[in-house]
PyMOL Python script that loads the backbone (N, CA, C, O; Angstrom):
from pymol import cmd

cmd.read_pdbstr("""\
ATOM      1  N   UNK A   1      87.772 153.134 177.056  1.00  0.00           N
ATOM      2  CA  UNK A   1      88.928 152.267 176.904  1.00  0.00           C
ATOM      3  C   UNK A   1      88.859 151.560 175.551  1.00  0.00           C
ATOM      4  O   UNK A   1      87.899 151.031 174.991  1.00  0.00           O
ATOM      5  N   UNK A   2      90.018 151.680 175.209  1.00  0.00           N
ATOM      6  CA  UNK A   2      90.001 151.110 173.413  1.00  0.00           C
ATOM      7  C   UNK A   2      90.474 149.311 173.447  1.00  0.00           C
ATOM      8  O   UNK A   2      90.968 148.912 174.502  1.00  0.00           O
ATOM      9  N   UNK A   3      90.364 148.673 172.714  1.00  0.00           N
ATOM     10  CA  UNK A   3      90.668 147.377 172.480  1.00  0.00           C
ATOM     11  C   UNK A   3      92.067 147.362 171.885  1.00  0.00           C
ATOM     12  O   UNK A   3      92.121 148.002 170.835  1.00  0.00           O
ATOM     13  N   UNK A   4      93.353 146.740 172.311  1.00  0.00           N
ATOM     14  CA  UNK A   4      94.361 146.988 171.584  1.00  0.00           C
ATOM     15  C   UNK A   4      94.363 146.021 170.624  1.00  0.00           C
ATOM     16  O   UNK A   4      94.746 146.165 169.462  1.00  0.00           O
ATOM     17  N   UNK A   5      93.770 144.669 171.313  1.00  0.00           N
ATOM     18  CA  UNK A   5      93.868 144.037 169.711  1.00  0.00           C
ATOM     19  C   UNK A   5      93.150 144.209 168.552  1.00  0.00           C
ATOM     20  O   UNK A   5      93.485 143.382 167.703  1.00  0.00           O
ATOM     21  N   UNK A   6      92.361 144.904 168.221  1.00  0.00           N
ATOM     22  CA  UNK A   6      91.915 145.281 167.324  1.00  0.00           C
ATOM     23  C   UNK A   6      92.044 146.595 166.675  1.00  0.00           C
ATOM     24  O   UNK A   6      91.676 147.650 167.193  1.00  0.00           O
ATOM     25  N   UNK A   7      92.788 146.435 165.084  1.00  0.00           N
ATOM     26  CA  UNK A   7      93.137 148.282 165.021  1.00  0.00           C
ATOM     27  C   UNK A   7      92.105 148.515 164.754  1.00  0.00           C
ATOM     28  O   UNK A   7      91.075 147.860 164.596  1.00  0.00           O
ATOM     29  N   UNK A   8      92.497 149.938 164.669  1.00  0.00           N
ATOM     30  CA  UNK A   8      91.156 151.303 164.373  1.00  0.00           C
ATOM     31  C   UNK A   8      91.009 151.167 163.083  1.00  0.00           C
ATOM     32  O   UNK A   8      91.803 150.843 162.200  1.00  0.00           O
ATOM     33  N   UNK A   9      89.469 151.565 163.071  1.00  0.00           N
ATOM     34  CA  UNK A   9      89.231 151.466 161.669  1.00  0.00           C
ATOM     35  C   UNK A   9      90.341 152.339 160.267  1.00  0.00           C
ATOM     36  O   UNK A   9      90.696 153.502 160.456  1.00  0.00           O
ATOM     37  N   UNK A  10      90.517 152.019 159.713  1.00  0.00           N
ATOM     38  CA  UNK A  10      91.795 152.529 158.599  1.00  0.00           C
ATOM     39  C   UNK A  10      93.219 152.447 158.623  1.00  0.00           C
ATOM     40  O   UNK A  10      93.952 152.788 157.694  1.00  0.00           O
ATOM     41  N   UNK A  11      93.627 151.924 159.859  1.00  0.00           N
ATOM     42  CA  UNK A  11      94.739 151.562 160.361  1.00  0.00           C
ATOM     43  C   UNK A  11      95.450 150.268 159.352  1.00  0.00           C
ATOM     44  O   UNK A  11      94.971 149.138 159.251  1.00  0.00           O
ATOM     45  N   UNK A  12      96.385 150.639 158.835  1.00  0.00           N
ATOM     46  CA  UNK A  12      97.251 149.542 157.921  1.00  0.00           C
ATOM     47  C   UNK A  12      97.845 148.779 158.878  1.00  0.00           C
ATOM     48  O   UNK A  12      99.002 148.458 158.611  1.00  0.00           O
ATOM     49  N   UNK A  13      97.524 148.498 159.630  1.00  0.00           N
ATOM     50  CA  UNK A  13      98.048 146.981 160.425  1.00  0.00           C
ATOM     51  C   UNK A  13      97.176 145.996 160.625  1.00  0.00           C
ATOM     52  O   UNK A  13      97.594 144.925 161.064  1.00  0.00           O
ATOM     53  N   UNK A  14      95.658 146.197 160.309  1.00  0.00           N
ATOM     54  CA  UNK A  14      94.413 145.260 160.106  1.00  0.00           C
ATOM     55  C   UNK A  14      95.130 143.858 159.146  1.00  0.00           C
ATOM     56  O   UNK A  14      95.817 144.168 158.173  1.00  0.00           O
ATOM     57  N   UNK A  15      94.980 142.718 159.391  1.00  0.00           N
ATOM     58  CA  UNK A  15      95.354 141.384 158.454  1.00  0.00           C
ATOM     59  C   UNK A  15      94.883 141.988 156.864  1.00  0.00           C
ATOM     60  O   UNK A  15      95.569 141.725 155.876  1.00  0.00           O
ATOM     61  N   UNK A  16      93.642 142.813 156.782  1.00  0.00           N
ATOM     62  CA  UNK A  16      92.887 143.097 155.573  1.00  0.00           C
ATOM     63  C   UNK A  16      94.340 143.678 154.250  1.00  0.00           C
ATOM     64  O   UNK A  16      94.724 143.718 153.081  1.00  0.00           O
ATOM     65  N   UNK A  17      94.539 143.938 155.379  1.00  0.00           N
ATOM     66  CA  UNK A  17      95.631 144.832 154.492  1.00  0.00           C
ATOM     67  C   UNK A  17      97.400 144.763 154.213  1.00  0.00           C
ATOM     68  O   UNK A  17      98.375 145.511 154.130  1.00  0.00           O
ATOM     69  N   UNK A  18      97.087 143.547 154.153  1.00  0.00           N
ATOM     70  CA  UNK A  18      98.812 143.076 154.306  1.00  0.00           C
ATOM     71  C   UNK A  18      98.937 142.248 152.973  1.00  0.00           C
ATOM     72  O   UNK A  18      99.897 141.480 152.917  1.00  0.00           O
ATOM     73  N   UNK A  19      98.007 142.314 151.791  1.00  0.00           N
ATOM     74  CA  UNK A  19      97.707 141.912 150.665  1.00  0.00           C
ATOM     75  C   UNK A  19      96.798 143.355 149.933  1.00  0.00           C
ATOM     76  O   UNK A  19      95.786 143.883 150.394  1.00  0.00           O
ATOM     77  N   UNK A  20      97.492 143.699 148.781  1.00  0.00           N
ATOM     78  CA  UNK A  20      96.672 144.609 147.893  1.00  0.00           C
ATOM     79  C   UNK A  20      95.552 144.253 147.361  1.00  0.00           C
ATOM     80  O   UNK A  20      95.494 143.279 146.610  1.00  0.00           O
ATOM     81  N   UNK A  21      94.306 145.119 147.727  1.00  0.00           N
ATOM     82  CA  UNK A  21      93.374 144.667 147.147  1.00  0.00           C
ATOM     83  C   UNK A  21      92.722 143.644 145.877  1.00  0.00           C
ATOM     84  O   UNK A  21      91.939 142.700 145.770  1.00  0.00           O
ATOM     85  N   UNK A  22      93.757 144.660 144.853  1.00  0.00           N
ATOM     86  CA  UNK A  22      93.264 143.602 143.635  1.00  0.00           C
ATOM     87  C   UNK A  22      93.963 142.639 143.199  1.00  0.00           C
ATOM     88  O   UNK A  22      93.888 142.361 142.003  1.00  0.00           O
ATOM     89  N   UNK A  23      94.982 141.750 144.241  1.00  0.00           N
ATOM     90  CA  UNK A  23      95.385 140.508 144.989  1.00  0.00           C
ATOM     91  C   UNK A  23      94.739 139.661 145.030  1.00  0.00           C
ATOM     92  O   UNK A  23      94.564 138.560 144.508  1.00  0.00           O
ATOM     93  N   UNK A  24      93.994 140.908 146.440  1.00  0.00           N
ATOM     94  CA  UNK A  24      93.070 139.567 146.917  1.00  0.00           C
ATOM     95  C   UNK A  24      92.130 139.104 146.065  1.00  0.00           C
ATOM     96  O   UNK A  24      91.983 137.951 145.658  1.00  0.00           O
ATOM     97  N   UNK A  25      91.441 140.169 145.797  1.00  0.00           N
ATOM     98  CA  UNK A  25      90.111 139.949 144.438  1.00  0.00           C
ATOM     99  C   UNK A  25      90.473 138.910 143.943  1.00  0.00           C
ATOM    100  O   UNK A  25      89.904 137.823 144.049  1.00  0.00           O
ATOM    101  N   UNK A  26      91.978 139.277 143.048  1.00  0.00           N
ATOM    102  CA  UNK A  26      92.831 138.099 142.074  1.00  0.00           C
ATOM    103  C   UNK A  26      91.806 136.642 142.383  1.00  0.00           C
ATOM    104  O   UNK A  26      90.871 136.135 141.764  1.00  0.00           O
ATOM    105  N   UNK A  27      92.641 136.244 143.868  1.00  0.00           N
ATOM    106  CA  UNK A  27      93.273 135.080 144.017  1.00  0.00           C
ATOM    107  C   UNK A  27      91.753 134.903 144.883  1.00  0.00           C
ATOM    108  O   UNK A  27      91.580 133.686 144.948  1.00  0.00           O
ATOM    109  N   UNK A  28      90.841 135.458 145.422  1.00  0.00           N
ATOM    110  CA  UNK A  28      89.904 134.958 145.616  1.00  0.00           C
ATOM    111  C   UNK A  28      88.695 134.150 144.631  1.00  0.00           C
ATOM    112  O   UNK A  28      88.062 133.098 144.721  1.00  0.00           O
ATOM    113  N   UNK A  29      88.774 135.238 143.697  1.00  0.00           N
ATOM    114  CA  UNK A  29      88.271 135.144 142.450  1.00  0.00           C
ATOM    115  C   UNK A  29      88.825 134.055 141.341  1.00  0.00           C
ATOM    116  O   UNK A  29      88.359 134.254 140.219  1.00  0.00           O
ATOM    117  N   UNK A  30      89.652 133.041 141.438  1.00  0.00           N
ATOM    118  CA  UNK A  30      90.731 132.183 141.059  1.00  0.00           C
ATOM    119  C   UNK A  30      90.351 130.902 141.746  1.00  0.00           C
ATOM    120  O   UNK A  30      90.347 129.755 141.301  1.00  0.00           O
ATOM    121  N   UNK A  31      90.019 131.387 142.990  1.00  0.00           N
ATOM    122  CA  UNK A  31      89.302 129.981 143.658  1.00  0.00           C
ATOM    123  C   UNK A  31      87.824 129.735 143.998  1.00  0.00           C
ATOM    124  O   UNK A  31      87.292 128.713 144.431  1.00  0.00           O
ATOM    125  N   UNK A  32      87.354 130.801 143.724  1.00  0.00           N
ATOM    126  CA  UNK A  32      85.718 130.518 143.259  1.00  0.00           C
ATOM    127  C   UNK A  32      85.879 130.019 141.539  1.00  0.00           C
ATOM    128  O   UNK A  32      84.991 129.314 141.058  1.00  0.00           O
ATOM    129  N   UNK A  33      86.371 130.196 141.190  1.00  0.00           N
ATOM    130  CA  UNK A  33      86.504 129.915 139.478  1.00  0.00           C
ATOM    131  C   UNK A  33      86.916 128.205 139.474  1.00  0.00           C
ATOM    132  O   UNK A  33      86.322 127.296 138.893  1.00  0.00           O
ATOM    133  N   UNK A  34      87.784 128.155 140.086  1.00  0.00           N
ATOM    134  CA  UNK A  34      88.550 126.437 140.737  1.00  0.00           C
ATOM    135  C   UNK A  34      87.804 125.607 141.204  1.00  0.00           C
ATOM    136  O   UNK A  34      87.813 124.421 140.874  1.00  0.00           O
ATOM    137  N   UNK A  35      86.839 126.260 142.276  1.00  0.00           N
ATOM    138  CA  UNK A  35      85.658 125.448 142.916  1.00  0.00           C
ATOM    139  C   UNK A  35      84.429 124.870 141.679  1.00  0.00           C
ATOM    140  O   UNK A  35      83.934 123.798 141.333  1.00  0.00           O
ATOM    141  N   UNK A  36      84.341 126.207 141.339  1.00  0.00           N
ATOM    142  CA  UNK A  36      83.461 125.715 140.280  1.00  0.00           C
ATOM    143  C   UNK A  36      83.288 125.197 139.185  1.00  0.00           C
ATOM    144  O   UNK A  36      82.261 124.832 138.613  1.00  0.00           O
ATOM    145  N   UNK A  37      84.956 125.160 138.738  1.00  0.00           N
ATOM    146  CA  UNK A  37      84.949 123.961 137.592  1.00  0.00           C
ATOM    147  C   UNK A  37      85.230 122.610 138.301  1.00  0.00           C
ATOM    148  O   UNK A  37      85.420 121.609 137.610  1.00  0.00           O
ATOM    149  N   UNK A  38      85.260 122.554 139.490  1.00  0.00           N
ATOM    150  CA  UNK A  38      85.734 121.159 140.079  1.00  0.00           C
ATOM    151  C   UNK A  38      83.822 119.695 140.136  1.00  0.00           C
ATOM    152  O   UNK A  38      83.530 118.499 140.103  1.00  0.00           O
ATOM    153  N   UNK A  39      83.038 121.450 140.257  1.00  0.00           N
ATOM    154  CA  UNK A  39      81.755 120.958 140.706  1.00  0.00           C
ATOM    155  C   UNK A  39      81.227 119.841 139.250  1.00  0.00           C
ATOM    156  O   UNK A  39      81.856 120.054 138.213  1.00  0.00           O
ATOM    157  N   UNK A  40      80.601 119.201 139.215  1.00  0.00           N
ATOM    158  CA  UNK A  40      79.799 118.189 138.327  1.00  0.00           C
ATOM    159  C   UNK A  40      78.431 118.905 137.617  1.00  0.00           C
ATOM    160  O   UNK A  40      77.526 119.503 138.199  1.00  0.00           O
ATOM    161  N   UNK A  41      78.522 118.749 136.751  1.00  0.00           N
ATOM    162  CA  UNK A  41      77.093 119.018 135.857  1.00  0.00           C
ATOM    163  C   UNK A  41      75.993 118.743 135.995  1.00  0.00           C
ATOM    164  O   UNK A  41      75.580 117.678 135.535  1.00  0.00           O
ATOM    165  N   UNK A  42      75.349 119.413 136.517  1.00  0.00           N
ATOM    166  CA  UNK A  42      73.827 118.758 136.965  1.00  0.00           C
ATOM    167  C   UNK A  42      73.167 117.444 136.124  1.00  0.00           C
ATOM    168  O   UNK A  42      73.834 117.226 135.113  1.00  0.00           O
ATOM    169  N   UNK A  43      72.420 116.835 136.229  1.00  0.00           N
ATOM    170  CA  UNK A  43      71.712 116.026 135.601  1.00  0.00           C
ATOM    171  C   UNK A  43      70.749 116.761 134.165  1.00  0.00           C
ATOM    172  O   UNK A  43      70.826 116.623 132.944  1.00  0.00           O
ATOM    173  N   UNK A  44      69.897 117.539 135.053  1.00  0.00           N
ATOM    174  CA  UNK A  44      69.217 118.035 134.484  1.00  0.00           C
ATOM    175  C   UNK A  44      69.555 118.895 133.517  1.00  0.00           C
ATOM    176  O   UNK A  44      68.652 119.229 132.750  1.00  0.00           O
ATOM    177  N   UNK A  45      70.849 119.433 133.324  1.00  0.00           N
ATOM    178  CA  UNK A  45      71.086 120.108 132.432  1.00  0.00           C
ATOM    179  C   UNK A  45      72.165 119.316 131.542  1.00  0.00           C
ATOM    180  O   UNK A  45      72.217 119.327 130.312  1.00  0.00           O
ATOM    181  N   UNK A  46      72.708 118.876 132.105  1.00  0.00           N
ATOM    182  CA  UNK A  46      72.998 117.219 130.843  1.00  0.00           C
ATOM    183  C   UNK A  46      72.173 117.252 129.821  1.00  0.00           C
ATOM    184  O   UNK A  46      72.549 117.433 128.662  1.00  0.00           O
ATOM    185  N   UNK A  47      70.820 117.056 130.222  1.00  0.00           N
ATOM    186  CA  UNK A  47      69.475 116.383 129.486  1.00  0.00           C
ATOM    187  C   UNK A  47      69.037 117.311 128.507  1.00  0.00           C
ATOM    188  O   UNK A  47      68.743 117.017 127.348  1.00  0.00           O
ATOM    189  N   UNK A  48      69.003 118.544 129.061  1.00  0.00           N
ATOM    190  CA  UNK A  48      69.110 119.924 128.504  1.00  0.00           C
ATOM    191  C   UNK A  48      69.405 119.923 127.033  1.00  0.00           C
ATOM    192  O   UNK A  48      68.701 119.834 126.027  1.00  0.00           O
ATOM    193  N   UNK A  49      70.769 120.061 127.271  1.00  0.00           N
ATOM    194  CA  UNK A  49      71.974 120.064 126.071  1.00  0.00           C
ATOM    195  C   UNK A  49      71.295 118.662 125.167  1.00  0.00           C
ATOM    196  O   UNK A  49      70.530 118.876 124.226  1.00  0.00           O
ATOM    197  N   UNK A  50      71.597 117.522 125.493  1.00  0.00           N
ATOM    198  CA  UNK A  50      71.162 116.827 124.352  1.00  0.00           C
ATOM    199  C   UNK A  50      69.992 116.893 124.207  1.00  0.00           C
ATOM    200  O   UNK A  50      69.798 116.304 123.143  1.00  0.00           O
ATOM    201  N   UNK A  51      68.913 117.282 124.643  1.00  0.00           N
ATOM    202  CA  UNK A  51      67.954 118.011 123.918  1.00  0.00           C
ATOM    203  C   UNK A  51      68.138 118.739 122.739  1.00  0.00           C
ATOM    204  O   UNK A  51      67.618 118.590 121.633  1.00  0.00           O
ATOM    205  N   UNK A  52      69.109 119.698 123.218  1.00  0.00           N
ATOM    206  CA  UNK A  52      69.204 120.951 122.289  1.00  0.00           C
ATOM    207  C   UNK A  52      69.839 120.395 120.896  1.00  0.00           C
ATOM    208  O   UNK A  52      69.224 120.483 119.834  1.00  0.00           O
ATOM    209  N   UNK A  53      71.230 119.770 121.020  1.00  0.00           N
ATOM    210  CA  UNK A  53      71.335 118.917 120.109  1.00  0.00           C
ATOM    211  C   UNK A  53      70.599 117.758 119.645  1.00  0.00           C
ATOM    212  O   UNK A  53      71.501 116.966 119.373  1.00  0.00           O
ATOM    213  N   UNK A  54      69.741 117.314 119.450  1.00  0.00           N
ATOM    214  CA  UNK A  54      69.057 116.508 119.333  1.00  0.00           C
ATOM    215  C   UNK A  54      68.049 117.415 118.267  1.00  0.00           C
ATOM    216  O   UNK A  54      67.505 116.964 117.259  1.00  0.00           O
ATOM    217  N   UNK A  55      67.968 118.690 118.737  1.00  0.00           N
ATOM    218  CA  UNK A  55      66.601 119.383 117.868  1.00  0.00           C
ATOM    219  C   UNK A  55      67.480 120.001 116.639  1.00  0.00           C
ATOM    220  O   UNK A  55      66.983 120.238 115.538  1.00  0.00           O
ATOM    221  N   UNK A  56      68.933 120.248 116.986  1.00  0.00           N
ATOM    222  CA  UNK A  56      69.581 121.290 115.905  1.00  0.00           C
ATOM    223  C   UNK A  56      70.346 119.930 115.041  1.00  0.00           C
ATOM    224  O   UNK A  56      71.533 119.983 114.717  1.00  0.00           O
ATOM    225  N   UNK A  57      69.371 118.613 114.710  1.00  0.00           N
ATOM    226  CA  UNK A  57      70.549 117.877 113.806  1.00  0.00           C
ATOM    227  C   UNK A  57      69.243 117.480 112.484  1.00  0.00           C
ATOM    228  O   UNK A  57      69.564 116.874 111.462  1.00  0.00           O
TER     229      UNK A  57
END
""", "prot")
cmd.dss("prot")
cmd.show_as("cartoon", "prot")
cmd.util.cbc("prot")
cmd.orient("prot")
């Protein structure tokens, strides 16, 4: 006995597939990019950088 709510594997009625792949990629990839400029700069690499400047003056 098969599960009706769930299609068969390759079946274009899966949610997966009601967006073109390189869509989704897009717009997934758009909000990992979003997240991660939202995130804060570590400390430690703050310290880093003016290090680095600090040696190249």
């Amino acid at each position: 006995m098969t599960d009706k709510k769930t299609p068969p594997p390759g079946s274009k009625s899966g949610a997966f597939d009601k967006k073109p792949l390189p869509d989704k990629i897009g717009s997934s990839l758009r909000q990992l990019y979003d997240d991660v400029l939202s995130e804060d700069v570590p400390d430690d690499f703050l310290n880093l950088l003016k290090k680095a400047d600090e040696v190249s003056k």
